[in-house]
C-alpha positions as CSV (number, residue, x, y, z in Angstrom):
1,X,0.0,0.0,0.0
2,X,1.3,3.6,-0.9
3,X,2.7,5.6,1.6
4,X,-0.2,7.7,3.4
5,X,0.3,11.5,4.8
6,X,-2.0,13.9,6.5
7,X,-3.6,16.5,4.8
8,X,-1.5,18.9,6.8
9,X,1.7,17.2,5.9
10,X,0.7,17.6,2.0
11,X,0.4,21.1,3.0
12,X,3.4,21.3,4.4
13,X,5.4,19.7,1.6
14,X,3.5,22.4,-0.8
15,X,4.5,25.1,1.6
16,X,8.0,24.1,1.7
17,X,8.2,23.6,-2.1
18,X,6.6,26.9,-2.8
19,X,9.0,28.3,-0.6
20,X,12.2,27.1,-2.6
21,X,10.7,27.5,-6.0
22,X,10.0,31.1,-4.6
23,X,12.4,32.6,-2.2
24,X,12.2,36.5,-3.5
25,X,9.3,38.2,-4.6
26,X,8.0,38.4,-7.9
27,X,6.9,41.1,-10.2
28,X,3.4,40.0,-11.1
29,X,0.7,42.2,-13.3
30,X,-3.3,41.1,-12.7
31,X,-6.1,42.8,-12.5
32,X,-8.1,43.9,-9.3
33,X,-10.8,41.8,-9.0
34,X,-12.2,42.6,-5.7
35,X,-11.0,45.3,-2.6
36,X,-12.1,45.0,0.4
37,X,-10.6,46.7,3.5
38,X,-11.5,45.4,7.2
39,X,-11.6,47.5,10.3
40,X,-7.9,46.9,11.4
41,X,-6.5,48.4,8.2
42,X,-6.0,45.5,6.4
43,X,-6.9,45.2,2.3
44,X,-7.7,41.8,1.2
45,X,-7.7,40.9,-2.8
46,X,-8.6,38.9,-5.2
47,X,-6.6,39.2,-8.6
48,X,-7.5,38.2,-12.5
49,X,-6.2,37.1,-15.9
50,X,-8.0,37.9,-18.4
51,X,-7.9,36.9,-22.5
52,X,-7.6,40.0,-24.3
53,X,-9.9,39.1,-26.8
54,X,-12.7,37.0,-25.0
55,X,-12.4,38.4,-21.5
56,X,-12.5,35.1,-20.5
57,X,-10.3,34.6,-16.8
58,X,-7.3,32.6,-17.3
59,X,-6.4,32.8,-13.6
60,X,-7.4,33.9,-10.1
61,X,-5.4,33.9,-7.0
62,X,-6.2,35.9,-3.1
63,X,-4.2,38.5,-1.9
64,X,-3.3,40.6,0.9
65,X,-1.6,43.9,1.8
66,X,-1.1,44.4,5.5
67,X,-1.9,47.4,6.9
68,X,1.4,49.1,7.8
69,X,2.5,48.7,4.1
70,X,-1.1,49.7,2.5
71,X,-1.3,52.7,4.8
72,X,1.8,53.5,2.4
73,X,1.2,52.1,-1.1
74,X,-2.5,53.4,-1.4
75,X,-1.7,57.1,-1.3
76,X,1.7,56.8,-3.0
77,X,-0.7,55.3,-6.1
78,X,-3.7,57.2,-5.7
79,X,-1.7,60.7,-6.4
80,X,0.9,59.2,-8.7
81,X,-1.7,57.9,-10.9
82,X,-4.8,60.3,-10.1
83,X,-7.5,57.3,-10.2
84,X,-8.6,55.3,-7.1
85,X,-7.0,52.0,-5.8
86,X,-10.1,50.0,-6.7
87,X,-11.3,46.8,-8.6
88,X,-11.3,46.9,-12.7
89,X,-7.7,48.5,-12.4
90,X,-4.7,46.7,-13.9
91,X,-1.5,46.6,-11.4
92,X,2.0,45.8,-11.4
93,X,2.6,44.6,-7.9
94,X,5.9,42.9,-6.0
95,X,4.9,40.0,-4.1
96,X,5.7,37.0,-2.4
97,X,4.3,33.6,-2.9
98,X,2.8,32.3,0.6
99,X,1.1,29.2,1.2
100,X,-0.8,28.7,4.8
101,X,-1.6,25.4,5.7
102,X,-4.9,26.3,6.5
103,X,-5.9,29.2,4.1
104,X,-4.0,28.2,0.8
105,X,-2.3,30.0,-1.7
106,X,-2.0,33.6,-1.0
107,X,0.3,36.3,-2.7
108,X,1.6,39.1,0.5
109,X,1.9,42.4,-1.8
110,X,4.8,44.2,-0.5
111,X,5.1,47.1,-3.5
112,X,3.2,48.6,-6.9
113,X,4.6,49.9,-9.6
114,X,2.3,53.4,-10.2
115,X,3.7,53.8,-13.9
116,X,2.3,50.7,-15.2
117,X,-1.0,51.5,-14.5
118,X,-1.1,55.0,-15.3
119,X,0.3,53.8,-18.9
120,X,-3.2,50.7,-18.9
121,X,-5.1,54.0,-18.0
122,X,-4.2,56.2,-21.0
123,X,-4.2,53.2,-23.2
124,X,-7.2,52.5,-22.1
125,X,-8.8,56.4,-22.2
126,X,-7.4,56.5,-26.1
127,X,-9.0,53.2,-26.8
128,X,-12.6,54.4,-25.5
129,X,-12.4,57.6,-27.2
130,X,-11.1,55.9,-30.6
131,X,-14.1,53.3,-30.3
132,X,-16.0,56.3,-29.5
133,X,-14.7,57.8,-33.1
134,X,-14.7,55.1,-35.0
135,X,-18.1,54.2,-34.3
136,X,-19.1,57.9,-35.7
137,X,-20.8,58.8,-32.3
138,X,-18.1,61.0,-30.7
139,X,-19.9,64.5,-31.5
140,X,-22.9,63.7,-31.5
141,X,-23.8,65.5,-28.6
142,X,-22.1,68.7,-29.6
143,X,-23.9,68.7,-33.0
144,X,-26.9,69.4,-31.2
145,X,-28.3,73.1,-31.0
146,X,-28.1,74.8,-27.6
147,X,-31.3,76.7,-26.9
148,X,-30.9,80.4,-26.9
149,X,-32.2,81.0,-23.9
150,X,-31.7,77.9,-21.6
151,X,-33.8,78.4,-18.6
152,X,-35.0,75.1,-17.7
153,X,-32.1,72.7,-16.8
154,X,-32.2,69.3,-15.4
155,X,-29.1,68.6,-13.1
156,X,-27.1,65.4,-12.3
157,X,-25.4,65.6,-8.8
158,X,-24.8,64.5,-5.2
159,X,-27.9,66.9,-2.9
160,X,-24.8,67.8,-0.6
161,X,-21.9,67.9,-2.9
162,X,-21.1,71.8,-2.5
163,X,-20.4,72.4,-6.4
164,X,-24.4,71.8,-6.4
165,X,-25.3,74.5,-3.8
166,X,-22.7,76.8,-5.5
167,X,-24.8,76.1,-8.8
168,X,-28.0,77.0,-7.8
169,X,-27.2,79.8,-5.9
170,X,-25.7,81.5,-8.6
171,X,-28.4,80.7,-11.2
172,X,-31.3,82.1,-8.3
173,X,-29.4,84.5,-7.6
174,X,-27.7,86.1,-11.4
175,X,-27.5,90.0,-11.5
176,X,-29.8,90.3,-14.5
177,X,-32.9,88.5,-12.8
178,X,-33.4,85.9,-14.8
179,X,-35.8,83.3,-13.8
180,X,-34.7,79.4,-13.9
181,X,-36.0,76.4,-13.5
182,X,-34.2,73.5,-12.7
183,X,-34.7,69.7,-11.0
184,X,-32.1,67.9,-9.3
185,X,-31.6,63.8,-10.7
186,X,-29.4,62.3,-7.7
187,X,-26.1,60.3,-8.7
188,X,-23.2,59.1,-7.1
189,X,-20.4,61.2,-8.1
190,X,-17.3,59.3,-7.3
191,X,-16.5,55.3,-6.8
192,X,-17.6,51.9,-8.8
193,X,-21.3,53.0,-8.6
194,X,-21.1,56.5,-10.0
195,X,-21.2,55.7,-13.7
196,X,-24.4,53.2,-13.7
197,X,-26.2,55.8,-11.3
198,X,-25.6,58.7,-13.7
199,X,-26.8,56.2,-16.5
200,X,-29.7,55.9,-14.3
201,X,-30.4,59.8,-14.2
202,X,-30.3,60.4,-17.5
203,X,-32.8,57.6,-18.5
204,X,-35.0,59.4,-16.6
205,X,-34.6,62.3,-17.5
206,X,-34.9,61.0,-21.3
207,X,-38.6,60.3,-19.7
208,X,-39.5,64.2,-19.8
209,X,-36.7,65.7,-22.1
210,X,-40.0,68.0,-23.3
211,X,-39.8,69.8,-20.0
212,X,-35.7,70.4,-20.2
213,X,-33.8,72.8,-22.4
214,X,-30.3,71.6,-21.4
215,X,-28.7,68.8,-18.8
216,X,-25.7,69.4,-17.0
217,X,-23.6,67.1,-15.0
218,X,-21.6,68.4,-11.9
219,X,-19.9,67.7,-9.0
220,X,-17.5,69.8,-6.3
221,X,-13.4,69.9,-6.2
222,X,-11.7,66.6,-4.7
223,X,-9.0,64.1,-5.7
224,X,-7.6,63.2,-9.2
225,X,-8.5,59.8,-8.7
226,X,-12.4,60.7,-8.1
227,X,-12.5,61.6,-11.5
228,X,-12.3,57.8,-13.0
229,X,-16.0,57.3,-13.3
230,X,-16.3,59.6,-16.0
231,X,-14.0,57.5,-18.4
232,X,-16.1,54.6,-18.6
233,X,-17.0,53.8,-22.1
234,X,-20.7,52.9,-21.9
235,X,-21.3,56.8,-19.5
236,X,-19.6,58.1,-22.6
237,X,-21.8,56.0,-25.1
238,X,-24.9,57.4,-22.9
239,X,-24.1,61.3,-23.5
240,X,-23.3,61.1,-26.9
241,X,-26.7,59.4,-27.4
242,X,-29.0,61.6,-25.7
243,X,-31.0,63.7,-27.2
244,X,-30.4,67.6,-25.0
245,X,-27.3,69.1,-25.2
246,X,-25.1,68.2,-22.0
247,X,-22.9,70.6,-20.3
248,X,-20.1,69.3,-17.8
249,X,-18.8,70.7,-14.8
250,X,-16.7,68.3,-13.0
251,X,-14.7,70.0,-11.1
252,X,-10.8,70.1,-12.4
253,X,-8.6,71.9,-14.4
254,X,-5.8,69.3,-15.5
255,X,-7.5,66.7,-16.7
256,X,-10.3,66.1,-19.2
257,X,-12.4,62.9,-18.9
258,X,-13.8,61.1,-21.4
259,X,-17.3,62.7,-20.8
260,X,-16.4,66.2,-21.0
261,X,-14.8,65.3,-24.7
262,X,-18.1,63.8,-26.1
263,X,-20.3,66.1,-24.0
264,X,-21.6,69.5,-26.4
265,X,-19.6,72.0,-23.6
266,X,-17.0,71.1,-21.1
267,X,-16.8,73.7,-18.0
268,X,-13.8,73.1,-15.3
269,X,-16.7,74.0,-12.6
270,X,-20.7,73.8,-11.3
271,X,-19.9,78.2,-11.1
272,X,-18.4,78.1,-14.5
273,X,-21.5,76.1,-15.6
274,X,-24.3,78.4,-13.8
275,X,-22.0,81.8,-15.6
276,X,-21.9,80.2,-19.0
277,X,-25.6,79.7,-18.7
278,X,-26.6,82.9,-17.2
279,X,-24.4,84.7,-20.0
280,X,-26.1,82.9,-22.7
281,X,-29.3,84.3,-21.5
282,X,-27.8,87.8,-20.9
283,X,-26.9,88.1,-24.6
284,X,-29.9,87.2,-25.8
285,X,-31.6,89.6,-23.9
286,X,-29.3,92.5,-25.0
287,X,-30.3,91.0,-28.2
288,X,-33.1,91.6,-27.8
289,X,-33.3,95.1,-26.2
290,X,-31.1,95.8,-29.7
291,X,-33.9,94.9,-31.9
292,X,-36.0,96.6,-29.6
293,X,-34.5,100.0,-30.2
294,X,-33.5,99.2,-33.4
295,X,-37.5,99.2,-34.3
296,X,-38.4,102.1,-32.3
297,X,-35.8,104.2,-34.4
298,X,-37.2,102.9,-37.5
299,X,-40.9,103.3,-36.8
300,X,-39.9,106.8,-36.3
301,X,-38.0,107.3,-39.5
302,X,-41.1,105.1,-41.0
303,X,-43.6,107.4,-39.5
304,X,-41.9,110.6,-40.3
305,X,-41.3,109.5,-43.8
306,X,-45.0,108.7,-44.3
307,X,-46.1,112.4,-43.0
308,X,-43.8,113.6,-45.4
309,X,-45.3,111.7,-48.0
310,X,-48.9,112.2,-47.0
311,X,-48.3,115.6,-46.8
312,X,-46.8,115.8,-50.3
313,X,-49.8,113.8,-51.5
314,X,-52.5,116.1,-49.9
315,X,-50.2,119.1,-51.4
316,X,-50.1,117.6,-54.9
317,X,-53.9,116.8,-54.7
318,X,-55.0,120.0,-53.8
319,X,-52.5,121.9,-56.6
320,X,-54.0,119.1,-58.9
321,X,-57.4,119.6,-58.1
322,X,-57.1,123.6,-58.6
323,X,-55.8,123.2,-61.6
324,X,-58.2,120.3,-63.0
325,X,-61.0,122.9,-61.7
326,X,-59.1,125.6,-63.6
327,X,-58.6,124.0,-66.6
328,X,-62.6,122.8,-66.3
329,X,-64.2,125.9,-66.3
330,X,-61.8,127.8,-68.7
331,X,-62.8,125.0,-71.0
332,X,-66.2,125.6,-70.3
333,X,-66.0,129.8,-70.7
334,X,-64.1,128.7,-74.4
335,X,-67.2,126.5,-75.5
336,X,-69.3,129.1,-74.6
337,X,-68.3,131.9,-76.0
338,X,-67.8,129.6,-79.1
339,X,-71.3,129.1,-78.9
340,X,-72.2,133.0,-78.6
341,X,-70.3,133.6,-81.6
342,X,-71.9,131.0,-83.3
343,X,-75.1,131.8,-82.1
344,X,-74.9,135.1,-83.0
345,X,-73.3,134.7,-86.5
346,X,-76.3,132.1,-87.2
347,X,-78.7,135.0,-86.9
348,X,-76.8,137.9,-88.2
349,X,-76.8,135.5,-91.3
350,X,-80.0,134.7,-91.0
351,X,-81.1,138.3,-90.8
352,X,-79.1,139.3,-94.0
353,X,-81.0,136.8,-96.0
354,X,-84.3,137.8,-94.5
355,X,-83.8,141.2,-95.4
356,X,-82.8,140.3,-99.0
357,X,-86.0,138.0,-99.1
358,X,-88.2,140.8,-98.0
359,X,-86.4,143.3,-100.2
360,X,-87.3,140.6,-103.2
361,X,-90.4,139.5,-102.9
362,X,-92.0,142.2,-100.4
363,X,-95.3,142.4,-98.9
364,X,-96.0,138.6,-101.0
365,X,-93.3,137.2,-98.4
366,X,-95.2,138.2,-95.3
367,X,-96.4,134.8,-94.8
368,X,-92.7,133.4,-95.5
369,X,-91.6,135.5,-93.6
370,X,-93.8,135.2,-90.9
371,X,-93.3,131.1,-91.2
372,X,-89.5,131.7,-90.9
373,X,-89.7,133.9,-88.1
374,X,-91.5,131.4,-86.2
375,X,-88.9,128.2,-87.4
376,X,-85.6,130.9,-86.2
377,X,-87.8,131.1,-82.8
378,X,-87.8,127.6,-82.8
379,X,-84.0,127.1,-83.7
380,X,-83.4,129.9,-80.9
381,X,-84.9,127.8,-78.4
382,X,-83.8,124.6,-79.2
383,X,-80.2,126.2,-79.5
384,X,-81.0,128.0,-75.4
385,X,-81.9,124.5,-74.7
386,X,-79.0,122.5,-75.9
387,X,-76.3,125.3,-74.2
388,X,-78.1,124.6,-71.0
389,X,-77.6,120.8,-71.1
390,X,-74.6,121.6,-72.5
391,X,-73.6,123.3,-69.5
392,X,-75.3,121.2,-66.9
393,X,-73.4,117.7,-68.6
394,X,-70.1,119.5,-67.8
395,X,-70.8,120.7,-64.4
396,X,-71.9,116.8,-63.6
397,X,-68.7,115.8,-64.9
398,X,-67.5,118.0,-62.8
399,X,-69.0,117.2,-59.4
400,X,-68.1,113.4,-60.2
401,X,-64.3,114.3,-60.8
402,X,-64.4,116.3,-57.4
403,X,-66.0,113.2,-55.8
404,X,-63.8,110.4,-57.4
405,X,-61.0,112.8,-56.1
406,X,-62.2,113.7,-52.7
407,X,-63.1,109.8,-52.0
408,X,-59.2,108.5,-53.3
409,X,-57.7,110.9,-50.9
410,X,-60.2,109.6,-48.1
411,X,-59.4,106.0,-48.7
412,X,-55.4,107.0,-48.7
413,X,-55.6,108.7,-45.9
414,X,-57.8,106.3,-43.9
415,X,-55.0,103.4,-45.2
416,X,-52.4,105.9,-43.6
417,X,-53.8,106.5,-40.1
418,X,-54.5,102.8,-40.1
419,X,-50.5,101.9,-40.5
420,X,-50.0,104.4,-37.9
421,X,-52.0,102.7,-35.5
422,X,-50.3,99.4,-36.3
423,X,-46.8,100.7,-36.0
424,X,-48.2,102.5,-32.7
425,X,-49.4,98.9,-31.4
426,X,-45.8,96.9,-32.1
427,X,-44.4,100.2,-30.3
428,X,-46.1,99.6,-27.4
429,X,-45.8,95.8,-27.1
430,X,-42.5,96.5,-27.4
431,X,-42.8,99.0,-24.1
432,X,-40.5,98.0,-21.4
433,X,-43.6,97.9,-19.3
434,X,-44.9,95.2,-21.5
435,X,-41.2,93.4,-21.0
436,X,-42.2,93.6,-17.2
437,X,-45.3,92.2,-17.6
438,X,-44.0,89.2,-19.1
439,X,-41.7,88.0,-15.9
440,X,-38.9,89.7,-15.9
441,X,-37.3,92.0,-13.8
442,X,-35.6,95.5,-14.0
443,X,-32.2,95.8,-11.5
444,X,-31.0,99.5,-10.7
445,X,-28.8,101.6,-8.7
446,X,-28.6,105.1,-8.1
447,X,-31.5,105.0,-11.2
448,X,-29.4,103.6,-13.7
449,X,-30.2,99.5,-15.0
450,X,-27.6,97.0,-13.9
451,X,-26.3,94.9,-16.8
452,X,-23.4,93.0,-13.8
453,X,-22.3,92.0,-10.9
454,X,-19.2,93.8,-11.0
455,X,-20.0,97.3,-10.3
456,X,-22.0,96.0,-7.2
457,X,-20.0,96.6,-3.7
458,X,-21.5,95.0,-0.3
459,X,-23.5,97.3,1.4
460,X,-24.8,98.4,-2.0
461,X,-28.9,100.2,-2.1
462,X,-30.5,98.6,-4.9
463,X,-34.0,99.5,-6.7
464,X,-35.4,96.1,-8.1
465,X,-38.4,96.9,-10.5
466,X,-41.6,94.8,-10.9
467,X,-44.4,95.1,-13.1
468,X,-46.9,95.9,-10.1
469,X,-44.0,97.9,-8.3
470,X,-40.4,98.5,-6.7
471,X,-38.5,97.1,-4.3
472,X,-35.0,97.9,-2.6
473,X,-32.4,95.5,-1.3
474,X,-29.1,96.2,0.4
475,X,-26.0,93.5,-0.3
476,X,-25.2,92.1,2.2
477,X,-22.9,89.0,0.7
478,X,-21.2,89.9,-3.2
């Protein structure tokens, strides 16, 4: 029968062996499984293999860092590589192979080596953002049109990080007035969680994107190594996806993350983010008060030009008319003293030949001249009759060209008087009263409108005006 050991004997022998195939520590790279850290300082391990093409884990093993020597190392790699000593991380480490009779195979880490993992990182980082690229999604966000007056935001942030509070107090309380809206979707900010719970927050806020203009994503200062969370591939995949613009307000100077690359603007902090916004606003609404005063100057010059015109018009219709008159009734005095002359050229001819008659024929040509007498009579008549219509055709004529005239100039200047009651009415909807009727707010000192913050000193009296009223304020905090 074959020689028969304990099991603790085998472990022994394993112990022993390990321990001569083994007697210096090893460089080893893995990847950090799991980190946990127990209440004595301790950090136990576990470390991976993986393939590099099916992720598939080609080997596991336990390890430990005792707490005098991770007191050390964690620091020393947190701010030599900026990103926290966590799980998913690649490592170099120095460690020695141990083998407890009762525990099994365990690797003591006695050092790591900071630059390996800070060259995975940026590998890493430039693989995301070429996947990113060469999947044609990388400015998508930024292609997207930022409203030009941004007032109703939806946030992503901690409720007690401070770069929040800073946020909101400076959108409530902007120099200008401006009114915003804006709704807080919780996230984690830092750690292992933060990525899927800002995932989270902006599938809901997909839910209602009707009720947002724009999304931003902040967070207050704090370590380099906070900032990992926002190089994960499939946050990234998420912001250049959605559908408002996103604005990003992280909280650091040195560094750009993944997701302030894709997002459509990248801000180094939540004030940053609350000024850019506030300024956007701002020049709209000089914009604005530009085309306001823009169209009041050119209703005047509109307006002035038409009195001009109307009064040429009513000039050149009453010289016209004068003149039409004129020219009627001289035409009227020709014809008839064209007809006089006639008329009296008729009968002086008429005479001559009665006379010859009755010098002819004599006392035989009473009764022809008698009859003749009686037909001239009649041609007399007839020719007092046709003068009068004559005349009385003309001065028709005459009353309808005065009425054809005095009606155009009615109608022209009813059409006038009409635009200048238009232009009146987009004058006075464009009456800064009007402006304060519609919500916002006139800010002044010493009389004169306040346009920024920086000519404001604590202590300061100012006149805040209100569509129903005024109100004054002292500063007490600038």
């Amino acid at each position: 029968m074959a020689e028969q050991i304990t099991l603790s004997d085998l472990n022994n022998l394993i112990k022993d062996s390990l321990l001569e195939a083994f007697p210096e520590s090893l460089w080893v790279i893995a990847e950090i499984s799991e980190l946990k850290e127990n209440r004595t300082g301790h950090c136990y391990l576990e470390l991976i293999e993986k393939d590099s093409t099916s992720d598939e884990i080609l080997a596991r093993s336990r390890a430990t860092i005792w707490s005098y020597t991770y007191r050390m190392l964690k620091p020393y790699f947190e701010t030599s590589t900026g990103k926290s000593f966590s799980s998913g991380i690649k490592v170099l480490i120095r460690a020695t192979v141990e083998y407890h009779e009762a525990f099994g195979l365990s690797l003591n880490i006695k050092d790591i080596d900071p630059t390996y993992t800070i060259g995975d990182l940026s590998l890493k980082k430039k693989e995301i953002i070429k996947r990113l690229q060469t999947e044609g999604i990388f400015e998508m966000n930024k292609e997207l049109d930022l409203p030009l007056v941004p007032q109703n935001i939806a946030i992503i942030s901690s409720a007690t990080a401070a770069g929040y509070q800073d946020f909101v107090e400076q959108l409530e309380n902007n120099p200008y007035g401006f009114q915003y809206y804006h709704t807080l979707f919780e996230a984690f900010m830092q750690g292992t969680e933060a990525a899927p719970s800002i995932i989270l927050a902006l599938e809901q806020i997909f839910e209602m994107e009707d009720k947002f203009d724009v999304v931003v994503i902040i967070r207050g200062g704090g370590a380099q190594a906070d900032l990992s969370c926002f190089d994960d591939y499939e946050l990234a995949y998420f912001v250049t996806q959605f559908p408002l613009p996103i604005i990003t307000g992280i909280g650091h100077e040195k560094d750009e993350t993944i997701t302030d690359l894709v997002a459509h603007t990248k801000m180094k902090t939540p004030t940053a983010v609350a000024e850019f916004l506030i300024s956007g606003v701002a020049g709209f609404y000089e914009h604005i008060l530009g085309i306001e005063s823009a169209i009041i100057v050119k209703t005047r010059e509109i307006l002035e030009a038409q009195n001009r015109f109307l009064e040429g018009v009513a000039s050149g219709i009453n010289t016209g008319g004068k003149f039409y008159l004129s020219e009627k009734n001289a035409q009227l005095n020709n014809t008839m003293h064209r007809f006089r002359s006639n008329t009296g050229q008729f009968v002086s001819r008429n005479e001559k030949r009665i006379a010859e008659i009755e010098n002819s024929l004599g006392y035989k040509t009473k009764s022809y001249l008698s009859n003749t007498q009686r037909k001239l009579s009649h041609i007399t008549t007839e020719l007092a009759y046709g003068l009068g219509h004559y005349v009385q055709e003309e001065q028709n004529n005459l009353s309808k060209v005065c009425l054809v005239v005095k009606n155009k100039l009615g109608n022209l200047f009813s059409n006038e008087k009409y635009k200048l009651a238009m232009n009146e009415q987009a004058i006075q909807l464009l009456d800064p009263k009007k402006v304060l009727e519609r919500g916002y707010t006139l800010t002044l000192k010493y009389g004169a409108i306040i346009k920024s913050k920086k000519g404001l000193q604590t202590g300061d009296e100012i006149e805040t005006v209100f569509v129903d009223g005024k109100i004054k304020s002292t500063i007490e905090k600038h």
